[in-house]
OpenMM code with the backbone's topology and positions (N, CA, C; nanometers):
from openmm import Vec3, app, unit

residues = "UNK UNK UNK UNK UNK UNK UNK UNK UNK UNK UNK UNK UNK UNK UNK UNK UNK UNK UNK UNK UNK UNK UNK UNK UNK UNK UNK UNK UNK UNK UNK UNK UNK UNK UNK UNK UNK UNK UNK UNK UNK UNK UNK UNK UNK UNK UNK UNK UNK UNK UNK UNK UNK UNK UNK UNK UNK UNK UNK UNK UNK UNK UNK UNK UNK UNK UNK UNK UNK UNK UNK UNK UNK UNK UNK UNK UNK UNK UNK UNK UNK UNK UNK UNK UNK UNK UNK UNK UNK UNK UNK UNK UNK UNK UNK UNK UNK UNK UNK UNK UNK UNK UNK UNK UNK UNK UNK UNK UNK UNK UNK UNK UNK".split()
positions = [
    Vec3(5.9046, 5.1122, 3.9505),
    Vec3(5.8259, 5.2224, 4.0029),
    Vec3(5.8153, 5.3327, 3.8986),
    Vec3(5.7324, 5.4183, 3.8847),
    Vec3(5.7108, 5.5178, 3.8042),
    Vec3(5.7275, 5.6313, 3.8661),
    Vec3(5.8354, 5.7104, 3.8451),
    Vec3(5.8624, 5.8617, 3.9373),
    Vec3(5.7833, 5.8875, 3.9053),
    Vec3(5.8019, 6.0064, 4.0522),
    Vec3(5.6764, 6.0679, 4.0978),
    Vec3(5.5301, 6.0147, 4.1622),
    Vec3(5.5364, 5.8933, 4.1474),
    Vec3(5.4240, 5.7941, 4.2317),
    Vec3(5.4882, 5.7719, 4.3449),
    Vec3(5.3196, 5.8214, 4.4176),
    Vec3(5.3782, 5.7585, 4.5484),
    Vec3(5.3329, 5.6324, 4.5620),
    Vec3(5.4461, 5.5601, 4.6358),
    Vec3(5.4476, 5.4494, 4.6236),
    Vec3(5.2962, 5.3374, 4.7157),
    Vec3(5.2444, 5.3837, 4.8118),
    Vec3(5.1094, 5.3758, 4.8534),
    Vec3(5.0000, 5.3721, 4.7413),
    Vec3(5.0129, 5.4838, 4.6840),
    Vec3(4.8893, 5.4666, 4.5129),
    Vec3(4.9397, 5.3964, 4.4402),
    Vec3(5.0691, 5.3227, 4.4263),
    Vec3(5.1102, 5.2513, 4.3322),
    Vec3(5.0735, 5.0759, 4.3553),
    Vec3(5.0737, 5.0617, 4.4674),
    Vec3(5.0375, 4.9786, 4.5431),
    Vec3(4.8497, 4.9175, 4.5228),
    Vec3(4.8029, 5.0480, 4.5745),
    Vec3(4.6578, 5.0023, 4.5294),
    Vec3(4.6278, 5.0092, 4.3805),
    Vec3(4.6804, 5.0718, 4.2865),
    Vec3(4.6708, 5.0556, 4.1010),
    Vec3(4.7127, 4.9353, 4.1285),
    Vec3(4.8246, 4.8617, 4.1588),
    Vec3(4.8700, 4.7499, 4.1233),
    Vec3(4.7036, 4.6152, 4.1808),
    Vec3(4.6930, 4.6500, 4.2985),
    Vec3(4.5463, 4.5850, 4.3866),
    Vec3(4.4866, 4.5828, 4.2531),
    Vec3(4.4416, 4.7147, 4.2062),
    Vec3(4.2786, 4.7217, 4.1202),
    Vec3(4.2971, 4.6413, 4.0175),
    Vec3(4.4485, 4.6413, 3.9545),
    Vec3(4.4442, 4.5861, 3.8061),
    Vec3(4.4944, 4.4176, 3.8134),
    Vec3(4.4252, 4.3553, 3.9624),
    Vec3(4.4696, 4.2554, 3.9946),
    Vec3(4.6349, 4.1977, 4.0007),
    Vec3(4.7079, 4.2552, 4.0111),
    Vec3(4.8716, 4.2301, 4.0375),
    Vec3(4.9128, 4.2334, 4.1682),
    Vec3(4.9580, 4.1152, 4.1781),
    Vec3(5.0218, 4.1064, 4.3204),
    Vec3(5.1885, 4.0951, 4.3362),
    Vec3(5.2367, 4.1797, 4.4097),
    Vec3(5.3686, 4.1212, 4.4418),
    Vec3(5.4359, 4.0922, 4.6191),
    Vec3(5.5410, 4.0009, 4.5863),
    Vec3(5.6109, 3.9312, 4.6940),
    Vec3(5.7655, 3.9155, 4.6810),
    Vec3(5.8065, 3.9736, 4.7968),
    Vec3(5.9382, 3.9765, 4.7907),
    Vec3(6.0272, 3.8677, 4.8406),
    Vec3(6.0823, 3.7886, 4.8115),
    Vec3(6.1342, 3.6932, 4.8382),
    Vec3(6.2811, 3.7098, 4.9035),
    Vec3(6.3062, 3.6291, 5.0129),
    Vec3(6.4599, 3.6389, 5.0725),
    Vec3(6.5128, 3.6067, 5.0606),
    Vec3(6.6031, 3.6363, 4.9332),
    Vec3(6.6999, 3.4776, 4.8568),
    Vec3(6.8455, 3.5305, 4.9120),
    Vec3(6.9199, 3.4633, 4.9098),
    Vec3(7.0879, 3.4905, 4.9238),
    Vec3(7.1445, 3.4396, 4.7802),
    Vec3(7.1277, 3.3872, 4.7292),
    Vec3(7.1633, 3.3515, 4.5577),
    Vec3(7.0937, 3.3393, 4.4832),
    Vec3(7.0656, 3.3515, 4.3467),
    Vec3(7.0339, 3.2918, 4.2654),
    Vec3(7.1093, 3.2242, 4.1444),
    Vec3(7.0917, 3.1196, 4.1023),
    Vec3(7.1452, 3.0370, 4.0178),
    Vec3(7.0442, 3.0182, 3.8735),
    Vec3(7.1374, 3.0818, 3.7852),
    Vec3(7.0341, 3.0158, 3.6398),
    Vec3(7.1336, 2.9324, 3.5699),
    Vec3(7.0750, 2.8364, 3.5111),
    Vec3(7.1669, 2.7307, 3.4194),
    Vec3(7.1398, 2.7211, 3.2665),
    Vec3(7.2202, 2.7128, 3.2287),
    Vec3(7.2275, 2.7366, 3.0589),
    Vec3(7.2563, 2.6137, 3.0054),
    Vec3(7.2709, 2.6079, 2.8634),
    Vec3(7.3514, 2.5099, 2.8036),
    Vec3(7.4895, 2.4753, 2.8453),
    Vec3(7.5126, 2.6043, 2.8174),
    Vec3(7.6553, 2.6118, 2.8332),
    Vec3(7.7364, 2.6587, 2.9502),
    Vec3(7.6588, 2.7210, 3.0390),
    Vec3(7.6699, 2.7990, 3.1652),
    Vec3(7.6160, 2.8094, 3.2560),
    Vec3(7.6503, 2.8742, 3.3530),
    Vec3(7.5823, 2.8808, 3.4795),
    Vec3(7.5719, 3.0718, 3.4978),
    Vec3(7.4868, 3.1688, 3.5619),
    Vec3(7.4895, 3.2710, 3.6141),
    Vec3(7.4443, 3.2602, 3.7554),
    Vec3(7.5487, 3.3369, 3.8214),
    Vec3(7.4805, 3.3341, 3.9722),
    Vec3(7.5028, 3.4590, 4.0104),
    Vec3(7.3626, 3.5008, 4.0536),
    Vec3(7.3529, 3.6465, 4.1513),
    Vec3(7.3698, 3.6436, 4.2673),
    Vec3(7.4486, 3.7255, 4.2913),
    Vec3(7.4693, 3.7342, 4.4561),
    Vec3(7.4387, 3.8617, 4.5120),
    Vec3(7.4031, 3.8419, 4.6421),
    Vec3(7.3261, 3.9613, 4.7500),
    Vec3(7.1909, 4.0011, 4.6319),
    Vec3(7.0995, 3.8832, 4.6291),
    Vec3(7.0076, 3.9175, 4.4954),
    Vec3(6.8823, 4.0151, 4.5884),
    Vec3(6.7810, 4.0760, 4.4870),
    Vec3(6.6929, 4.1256, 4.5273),
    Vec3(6.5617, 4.0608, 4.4395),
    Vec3(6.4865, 3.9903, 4.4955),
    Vec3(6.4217, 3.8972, 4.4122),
    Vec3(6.2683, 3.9496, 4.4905),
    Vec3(6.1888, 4.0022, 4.3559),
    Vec3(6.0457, 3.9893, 4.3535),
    Vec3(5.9775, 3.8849, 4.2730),
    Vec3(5.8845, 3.8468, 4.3439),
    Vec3(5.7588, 3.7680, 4.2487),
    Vec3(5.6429, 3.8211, 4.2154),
    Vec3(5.6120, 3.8122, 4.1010),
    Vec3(5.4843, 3.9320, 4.0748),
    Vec3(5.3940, 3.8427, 3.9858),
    Vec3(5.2729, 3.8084, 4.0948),
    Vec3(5.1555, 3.7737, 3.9980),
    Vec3(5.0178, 3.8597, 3.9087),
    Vec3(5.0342, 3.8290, 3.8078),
    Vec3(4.9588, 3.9178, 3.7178),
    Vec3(4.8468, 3.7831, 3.6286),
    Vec3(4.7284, 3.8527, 3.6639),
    Vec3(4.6374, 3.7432, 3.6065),
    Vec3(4.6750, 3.5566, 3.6410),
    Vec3(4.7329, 3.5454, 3.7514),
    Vec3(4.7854, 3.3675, 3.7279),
    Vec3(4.9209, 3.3639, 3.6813),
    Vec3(4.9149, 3.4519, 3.6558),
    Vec3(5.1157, 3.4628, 3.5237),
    Vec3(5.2250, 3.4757, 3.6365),
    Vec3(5.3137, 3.4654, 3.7259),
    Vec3(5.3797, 3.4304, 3.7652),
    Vec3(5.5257, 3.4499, 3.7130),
    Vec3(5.5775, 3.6042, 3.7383),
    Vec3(5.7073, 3.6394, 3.6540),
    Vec3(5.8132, 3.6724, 3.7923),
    Vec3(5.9507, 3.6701, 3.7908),
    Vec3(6.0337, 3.6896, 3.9177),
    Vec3(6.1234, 3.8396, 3.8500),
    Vec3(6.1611, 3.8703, 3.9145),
    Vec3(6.2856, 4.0222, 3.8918),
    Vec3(6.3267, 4.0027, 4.0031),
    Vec3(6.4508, 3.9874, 3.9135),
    Vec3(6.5986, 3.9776, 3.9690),
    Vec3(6.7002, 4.0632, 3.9578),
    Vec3(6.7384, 4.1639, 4.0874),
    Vec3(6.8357, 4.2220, 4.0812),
    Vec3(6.9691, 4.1844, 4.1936),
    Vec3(7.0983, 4.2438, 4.0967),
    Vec3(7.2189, 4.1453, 4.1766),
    Vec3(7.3565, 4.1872, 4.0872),
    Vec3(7.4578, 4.1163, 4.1581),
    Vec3(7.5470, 4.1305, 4.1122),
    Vec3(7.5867, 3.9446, 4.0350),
    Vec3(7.6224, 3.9919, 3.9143),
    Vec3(7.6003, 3.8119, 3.8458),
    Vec3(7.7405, 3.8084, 3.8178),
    Vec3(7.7556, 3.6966, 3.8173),
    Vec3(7.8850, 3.6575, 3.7925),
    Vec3(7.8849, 3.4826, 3.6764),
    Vec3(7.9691, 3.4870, 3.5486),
    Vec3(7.9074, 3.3888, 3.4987),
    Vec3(8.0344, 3.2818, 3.4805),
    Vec3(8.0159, 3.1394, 3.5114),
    Vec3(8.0576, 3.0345, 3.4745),
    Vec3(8.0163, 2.9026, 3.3756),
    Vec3(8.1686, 2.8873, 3.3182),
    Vec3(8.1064, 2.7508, 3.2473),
    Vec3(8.0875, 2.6487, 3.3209),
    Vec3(8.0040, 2.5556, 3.2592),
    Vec3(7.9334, 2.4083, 3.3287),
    Vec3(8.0305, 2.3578, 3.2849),
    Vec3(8.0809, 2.2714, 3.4175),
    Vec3(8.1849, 2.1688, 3.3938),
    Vec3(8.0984, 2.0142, 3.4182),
    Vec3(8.1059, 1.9563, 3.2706),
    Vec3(8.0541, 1.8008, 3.3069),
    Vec3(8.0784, 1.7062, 3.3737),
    Vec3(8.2604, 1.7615, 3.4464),
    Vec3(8.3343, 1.6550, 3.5054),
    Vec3(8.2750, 1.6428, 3.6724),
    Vec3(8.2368, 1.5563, 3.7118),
    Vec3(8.2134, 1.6090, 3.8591),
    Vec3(8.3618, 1.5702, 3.9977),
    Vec3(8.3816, 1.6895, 4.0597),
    Vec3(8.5033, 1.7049, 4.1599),
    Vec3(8.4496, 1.5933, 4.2435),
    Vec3(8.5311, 1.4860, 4.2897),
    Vec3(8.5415, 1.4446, 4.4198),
    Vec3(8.6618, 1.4928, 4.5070),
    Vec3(8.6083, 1.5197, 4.6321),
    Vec3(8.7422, 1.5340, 4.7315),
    Vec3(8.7903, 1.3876, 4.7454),
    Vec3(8.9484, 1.4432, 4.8180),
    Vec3(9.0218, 1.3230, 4.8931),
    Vec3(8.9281, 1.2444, 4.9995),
    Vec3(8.8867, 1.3647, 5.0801),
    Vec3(8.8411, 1.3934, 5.1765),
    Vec3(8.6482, 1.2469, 5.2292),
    Vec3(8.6582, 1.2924, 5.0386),
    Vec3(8.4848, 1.2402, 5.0460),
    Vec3(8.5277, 1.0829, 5.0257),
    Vec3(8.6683, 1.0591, 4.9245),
    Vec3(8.6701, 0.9032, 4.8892),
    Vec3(8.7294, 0.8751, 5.0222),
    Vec3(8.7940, 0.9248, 5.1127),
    Vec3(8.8380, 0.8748, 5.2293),
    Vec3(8.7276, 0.7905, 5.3520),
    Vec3(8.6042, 0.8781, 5.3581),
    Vec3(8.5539, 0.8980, 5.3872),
    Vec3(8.4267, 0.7509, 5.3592),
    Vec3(8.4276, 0.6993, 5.2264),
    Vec3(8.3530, 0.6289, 5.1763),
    Vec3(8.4657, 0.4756, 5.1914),
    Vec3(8.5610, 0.5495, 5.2008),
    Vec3(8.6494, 0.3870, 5.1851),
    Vec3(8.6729, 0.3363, 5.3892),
    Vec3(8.6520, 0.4571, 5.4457),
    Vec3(8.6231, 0.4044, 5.6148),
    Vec3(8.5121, 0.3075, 5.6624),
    Vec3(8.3988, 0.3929, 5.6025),
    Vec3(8.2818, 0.3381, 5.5933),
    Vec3(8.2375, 0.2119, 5.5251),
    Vec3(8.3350, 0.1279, 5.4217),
    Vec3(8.2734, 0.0595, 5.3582),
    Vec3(8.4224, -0.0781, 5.3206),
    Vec3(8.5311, -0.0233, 5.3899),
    Vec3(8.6184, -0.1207, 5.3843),
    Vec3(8.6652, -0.0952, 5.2137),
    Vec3(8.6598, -0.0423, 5.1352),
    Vec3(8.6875, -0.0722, 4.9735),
    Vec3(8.8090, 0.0243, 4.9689),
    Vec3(8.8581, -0.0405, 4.7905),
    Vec3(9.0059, 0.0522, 4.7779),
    Vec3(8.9277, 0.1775, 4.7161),
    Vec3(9.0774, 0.2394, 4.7252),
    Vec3(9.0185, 0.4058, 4.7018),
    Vec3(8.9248, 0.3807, 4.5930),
    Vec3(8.9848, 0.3073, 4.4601),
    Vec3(8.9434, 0.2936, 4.3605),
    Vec3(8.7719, 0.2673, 4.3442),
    Vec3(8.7651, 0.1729, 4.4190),
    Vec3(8.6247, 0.1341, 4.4299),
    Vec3(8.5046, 0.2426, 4.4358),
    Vec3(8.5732, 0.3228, 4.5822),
    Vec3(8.5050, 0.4132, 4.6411),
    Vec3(8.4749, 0.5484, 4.5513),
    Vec3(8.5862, 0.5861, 4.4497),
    Vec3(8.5973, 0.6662, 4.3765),
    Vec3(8.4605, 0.6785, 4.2741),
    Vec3(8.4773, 0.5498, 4.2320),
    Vec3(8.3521, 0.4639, 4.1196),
    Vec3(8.2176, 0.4595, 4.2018),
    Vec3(8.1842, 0.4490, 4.3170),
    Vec3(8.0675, 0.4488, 4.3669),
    Vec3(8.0183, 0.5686, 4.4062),
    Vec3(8.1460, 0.6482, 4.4065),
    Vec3(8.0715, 0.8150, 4.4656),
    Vec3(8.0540, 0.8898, 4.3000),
    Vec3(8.1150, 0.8578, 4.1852),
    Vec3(8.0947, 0.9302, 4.0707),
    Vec3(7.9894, 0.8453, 4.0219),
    Vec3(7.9341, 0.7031, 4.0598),
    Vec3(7.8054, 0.6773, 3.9865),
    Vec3(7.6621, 0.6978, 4.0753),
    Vec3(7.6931, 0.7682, 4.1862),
    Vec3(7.5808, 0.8159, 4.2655),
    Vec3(7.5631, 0.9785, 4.2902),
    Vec3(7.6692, 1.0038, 4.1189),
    Vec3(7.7181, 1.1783, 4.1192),
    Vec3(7.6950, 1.2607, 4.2685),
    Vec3(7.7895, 1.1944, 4.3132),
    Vec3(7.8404, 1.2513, 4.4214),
    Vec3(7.7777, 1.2713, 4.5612),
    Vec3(7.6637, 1.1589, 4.5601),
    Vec3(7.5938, 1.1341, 4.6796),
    Vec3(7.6661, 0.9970, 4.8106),
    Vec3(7.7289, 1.0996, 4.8802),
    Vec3(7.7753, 0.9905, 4.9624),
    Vec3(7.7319, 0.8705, 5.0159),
    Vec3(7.6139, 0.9090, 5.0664),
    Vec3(7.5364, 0.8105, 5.1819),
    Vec3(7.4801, 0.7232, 5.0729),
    Vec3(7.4430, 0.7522, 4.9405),
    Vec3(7.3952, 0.6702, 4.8442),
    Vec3(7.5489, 0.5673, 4.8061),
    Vec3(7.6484, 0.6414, 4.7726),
    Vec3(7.7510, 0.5356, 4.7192),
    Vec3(7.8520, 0.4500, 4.8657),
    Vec3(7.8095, 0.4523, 4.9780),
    Vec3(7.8108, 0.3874, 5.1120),
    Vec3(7.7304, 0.2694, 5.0925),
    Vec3(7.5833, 0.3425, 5.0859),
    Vec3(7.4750, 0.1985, 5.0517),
    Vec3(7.5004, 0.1089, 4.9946),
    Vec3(7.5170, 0.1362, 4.8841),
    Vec3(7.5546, 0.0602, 4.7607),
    Vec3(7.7203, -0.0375, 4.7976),
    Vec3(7.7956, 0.0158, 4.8181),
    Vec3(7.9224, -0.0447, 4.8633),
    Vec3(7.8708, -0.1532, 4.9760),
    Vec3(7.8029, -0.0854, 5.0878),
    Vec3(7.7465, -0.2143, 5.1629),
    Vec3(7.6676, -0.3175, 5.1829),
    Vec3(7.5760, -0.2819, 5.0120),
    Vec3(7.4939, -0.3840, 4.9913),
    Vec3(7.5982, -0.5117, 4.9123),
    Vec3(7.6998, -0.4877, 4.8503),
    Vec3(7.7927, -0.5495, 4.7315),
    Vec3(7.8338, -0.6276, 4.8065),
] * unit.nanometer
topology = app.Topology()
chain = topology.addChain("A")
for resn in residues:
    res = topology.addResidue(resn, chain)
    for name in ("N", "CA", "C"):
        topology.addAtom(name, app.Element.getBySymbol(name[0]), res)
């Protein structure tokens, strides 16, 4: 905003010079890096189209992590896959990390074998 505008005339300048904006209701946002992850939380997210151009502003509180390549399985999830499918933990372990971590996919697969 530009102090001292009221925000009504700012609104129609934005109309005339073709710019549109939209406020979006996000509860997070997530950006991913090479090396990292940033995630905003309680974000305040606009979308603002200008000529077709399509830019977002993001305000928030960010908080940043490294990307871990390893992916977590729970106890919980291989338990879960070895009920369903009769196999040793082991098995189940191997079918939920080669369906990165899609259950109902590494179930399938166990019950097609």
């Amino acid at each position: 905003m530009i102090p001292g505008m009221n925000p009504r005339e700012m609104q129609k300048a934005m109309k005339r010079l073709g710019i549109r904006q939209e406020e979006i209701d996000a509860t997070e946002v997530i950006i991913k890096a090479a090396d990292k992850q940033i995630i905003i939380k309680n974000p305040q997210v606009s979308k603002v189209n200008m000529m077709g151009q399509e830019t977002f502003q993001i305000i928030g509180q960010t908080e940043e992590m490294p990307l871990t390549s390893e992916l977590e399985i729970s106890k919980d999830d291989i338990d879960m896959v070895m009920q369903q499918t009769g196999v040793t933990e082991e098995k189940a372990k191997e079918a939920i990390e080669k369906n990165s971590g899609d259950l109902a996919k590494a179930i399938i697969e166990l019950k097609e074998q």
